[in-house]
N, C-alpha and C positions, 0 to 999 in steps of 0.2 A: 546208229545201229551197228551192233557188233559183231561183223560176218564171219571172222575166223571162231569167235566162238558159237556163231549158230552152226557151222560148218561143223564145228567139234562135238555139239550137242545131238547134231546126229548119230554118232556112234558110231557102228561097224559100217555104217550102211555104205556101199557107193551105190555109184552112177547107175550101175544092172540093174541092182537090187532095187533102185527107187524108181526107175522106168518099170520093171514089174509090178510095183505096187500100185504106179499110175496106173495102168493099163488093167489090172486088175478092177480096180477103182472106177474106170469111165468102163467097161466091158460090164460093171454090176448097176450103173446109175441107167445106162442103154437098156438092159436087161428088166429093170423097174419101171420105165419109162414107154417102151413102145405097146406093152399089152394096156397099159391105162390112156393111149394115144389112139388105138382103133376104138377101145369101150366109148370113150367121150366122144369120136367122130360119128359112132353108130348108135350111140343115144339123142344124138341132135346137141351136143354140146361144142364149144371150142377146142380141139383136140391141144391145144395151147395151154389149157389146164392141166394136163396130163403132167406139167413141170412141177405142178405142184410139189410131186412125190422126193425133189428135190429137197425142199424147206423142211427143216426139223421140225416133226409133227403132222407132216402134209400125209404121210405113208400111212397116217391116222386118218386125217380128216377126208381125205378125198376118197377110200370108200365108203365112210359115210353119207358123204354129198349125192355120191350117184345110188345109194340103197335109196336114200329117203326123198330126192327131191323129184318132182314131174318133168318126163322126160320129153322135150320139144318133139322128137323124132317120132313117139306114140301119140302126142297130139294129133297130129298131124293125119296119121291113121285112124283115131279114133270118129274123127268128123268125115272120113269116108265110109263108114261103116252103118248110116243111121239106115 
């Protein structure tokens, strides 16, 4: 691997400007992550799932999973209710 020219291939950028972009970066994945971390805890789901939204496509798929699938947490109520 060739570091001075990945180094180069950065461009303008230093060190500032790339800790901002980091922190930018983990303060939006946080941000995507913790409201699909209570939904999945308080549907009866693994709140573990919620990382989904990580994986390219998950931002798709996982609210679909919790529109459409049955929710462990309303079972649960549901067989209290007869």
């Amino acid at each position: 691997m060739n570091i001075p020219a990945l180094i180069a291939s950065v461009g303008p950028l230093g060190t500032p400007e790339l800790l901002v972009i980091f922190f930018i970066f983990v303060f939006t994945i946080i941000l995507a992550i913790v409201p699909f971390w209570f939904i999945c805890k308080k549907a009866g789901f693994s709140p573990w799932l919620s990382l989904l939204i990580i994986v390219p496509f998950g931002a798709i798929i996982l609210p679909f999973l919790l529109a459409f699938m049955e929710w462990p947490a309303l079972k649960s109520t549901d067989t209290n209710r007869v």
